[in-house]
N, C-alpha and C positions, 0 to 999 in steps of 0.2 A: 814368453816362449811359445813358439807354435805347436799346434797340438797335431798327433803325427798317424799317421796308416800302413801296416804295414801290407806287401802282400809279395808273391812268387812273381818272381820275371825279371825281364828286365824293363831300361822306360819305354814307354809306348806300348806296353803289354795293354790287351783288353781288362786285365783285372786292376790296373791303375788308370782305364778309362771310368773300370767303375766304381775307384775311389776318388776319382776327381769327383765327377756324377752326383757320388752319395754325401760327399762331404769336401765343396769347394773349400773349404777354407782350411784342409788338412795340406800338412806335408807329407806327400807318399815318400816310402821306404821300398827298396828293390830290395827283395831276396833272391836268394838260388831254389829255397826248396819252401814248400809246405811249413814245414816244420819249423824254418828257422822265421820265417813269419810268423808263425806263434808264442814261438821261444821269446822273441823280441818283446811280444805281450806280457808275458808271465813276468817275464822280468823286469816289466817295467821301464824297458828302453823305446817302446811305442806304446800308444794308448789304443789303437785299436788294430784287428787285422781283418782284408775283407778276404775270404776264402771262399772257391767257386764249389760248389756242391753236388750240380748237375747242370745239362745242357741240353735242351728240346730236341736236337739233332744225334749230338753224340753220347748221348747217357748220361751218366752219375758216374764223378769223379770218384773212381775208386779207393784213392789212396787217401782221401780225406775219413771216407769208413772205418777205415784200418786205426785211422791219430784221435776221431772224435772220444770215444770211451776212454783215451787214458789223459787228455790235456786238461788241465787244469780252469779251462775257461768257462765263459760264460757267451751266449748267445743272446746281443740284445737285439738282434735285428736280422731282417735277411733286404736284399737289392736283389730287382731283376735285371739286365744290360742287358738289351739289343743288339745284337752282335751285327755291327755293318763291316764288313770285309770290302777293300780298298785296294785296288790294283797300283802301285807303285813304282816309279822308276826315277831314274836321274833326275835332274833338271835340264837337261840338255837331248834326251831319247827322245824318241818318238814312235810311236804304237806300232808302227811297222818295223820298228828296229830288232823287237823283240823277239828273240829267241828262245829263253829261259825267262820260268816264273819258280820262286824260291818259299814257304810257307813251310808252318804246319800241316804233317800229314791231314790233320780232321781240316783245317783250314780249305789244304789243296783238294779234299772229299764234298766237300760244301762249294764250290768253285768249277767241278769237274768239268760239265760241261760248258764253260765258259772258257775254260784253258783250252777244251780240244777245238771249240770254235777259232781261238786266233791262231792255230797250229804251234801252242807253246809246250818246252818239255818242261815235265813240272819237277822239281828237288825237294825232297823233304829235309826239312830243318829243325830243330827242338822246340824253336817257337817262333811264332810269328812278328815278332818286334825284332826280335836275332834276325829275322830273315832281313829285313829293312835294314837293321847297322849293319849287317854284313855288307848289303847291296853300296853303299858306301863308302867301305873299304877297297870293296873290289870297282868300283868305277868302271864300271862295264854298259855301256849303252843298250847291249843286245839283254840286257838281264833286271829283272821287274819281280818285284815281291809282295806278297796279298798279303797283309797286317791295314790296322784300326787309321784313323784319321787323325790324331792323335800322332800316330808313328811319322807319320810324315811330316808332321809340326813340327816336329823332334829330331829329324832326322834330316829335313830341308828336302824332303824329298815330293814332286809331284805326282797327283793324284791323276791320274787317265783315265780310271773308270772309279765308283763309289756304285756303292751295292753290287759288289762285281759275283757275289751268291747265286747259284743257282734258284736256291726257293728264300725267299723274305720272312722274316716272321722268326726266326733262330735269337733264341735267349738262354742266354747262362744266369742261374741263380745262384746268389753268393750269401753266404750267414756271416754276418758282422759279430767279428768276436772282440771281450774285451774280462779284463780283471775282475772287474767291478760286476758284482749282479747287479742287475737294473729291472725291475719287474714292472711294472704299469700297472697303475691305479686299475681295477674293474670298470672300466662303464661299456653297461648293455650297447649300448647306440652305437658301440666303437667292435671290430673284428678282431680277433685276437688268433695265436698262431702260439701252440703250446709243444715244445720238444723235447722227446724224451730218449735215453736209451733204456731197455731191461733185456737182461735172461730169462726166460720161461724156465718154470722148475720141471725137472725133469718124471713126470707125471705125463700118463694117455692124455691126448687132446687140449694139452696146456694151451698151445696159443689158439685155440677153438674158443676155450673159455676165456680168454685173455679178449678176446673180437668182442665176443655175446657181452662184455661188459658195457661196452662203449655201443653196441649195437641197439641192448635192450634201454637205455639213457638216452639214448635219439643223439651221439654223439658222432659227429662227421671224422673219419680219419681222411687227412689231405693226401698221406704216404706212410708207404712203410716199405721198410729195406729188413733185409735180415743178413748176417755175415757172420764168418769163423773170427773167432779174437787170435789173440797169438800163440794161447795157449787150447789144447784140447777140453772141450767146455762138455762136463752132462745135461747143458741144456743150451740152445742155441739162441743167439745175440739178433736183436730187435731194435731199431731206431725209429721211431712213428712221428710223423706232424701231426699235431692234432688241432680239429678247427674248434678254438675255444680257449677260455680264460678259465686256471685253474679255482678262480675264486666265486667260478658259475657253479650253480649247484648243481648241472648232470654232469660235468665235468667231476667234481667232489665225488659224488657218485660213481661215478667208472672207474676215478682210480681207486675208491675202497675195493672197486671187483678187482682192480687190476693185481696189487697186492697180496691175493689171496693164491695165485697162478703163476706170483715172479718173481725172481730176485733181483736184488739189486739195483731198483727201481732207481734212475739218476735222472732229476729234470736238467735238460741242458739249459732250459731258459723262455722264457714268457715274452713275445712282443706283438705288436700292432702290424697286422698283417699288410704288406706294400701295396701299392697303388695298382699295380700291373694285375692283381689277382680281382680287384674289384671289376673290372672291366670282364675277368674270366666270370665271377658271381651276376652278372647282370647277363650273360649272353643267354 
């Protein structure tokens, strides 16, 4: 039996370009939401889900903030994807033909000035692989839709322009979730990526001291987010990457400080930091 991925979209989505990517040998799974991509996990009807986190352009996927504190998963990995945006039309259009171009609002934001150069009106659509089966359905020669490379495999559709972005360099980072905790052996030689959630207890200058922990331990924070959980909280909700393995002794270290400043201290998960950040650590 093949071993399966799930994630949101439909096919030709960028987040099933980045479970091909991460795991050729997976069967992706198309969902409608977030949510029901993880559900699939938990329950055991996929073994992994790749969820996008943030985006170098468009920010930090909010609504995954919102699900990370209450899912029952585990975090053994993150993917970065290169987001190449691909101008699309029929098989039978031609660049002059077009009239309309169909995307993702952020899509058609990333794109902008490359739409107003071939004087296209741009539509927004829910997503960018929709935009592509749509374009299909409607058989319209004057109408061209900006989705992955991938979509147009998929969709039989020709590519007219590839990197059709205005600036290059746009990546979405996704955390590979699964049932199973997977932690990785410690070795120095190797980068590690440690995630956590906590509340700060409601105490003056809780996440002051909650920092000095990790600061006076020579402990690199990669991120941190902070958000409202569902319910009204007397201390407020903290997600951190931390660069480190917890079985490093400043790491051990910081979170005895951390502990002393938080509650509810949840590791989401321990893995080997991806490929794309080594190239950030060497610049």
């Amino acid at each position: 039996m093949h071993k399966t991925i799930a994630y949101q979209g439909v096919q030709g989505a960028y987040s099933e370009q980045a479970c091909r990517n991460a795991y050729e040998d997976y069967e992706t799974i198309a969902c409608d939401t977030f949510h029901e991509a993880m559900w699939l996990v938990e329950q055991g009807d996929a073994d992994l889900a790749m969820i996008p986190l943030e985006n170098s352009t468009a920010g930090r996927v909010e609504e995954i903030y919102r699900l990370i504190p209450k899912m029952a998963l585990h975090v053994i990995g993150e993917h970065f994807e290169p987001v190449v945006h691909c101008l699309l039309a029929l098989p039978d259009a031609k660049l002059e033909d077009l009239k309309y171009v169909a995307s993702h609002p952020q899509a058609l934001a990333q794109c902008h000035h490359n739409i107003i150069s071939l004087g296209l009106k741009a539509e927004a659509k829910l997503d960018t692989a929709g935009a592509a089966k749509e374009l299909v359905e409607l058989q319209d020669v004057q109408r061209a839709a900006i989705a992955s490379k991938l979509a147009a495999d998929i969709y039989g559709l020709q590519i007219l322009k590839e990197n059709f972005e205005d600036k290059r360099g746009n990546t979405t980072r996704f955390f590979i979730l699964s049932r199973e905790k997977n932690i990785p052996l410690y070795d120095p030689s190797k980068r590690y990526i440690t995630s956590l959630v906590f509340q700060v207890k409601n105490i003056p200058a809780a996440l002051y001291k909650v920092l000095g922990g990790f600061a006076t331990n020579g402990v690199n924070l990669l991120k941190i987010e902070s958000y409202m959980g569902t319910e009204m909280l007397p201390g407020s909700q903290f997600h951190i990457d931390i660069d480190g393995h917890i079985d490093s002794e400043l790491l051990k270290r910081a979170l005895e400080e951390l502990a002393f400043f938080a509650d509810d201290v949840r590791i989401l998960g321990i893995y080997e930091s991806h490929r794309h950040r080594k190239v950030e650590y060497m610049i």
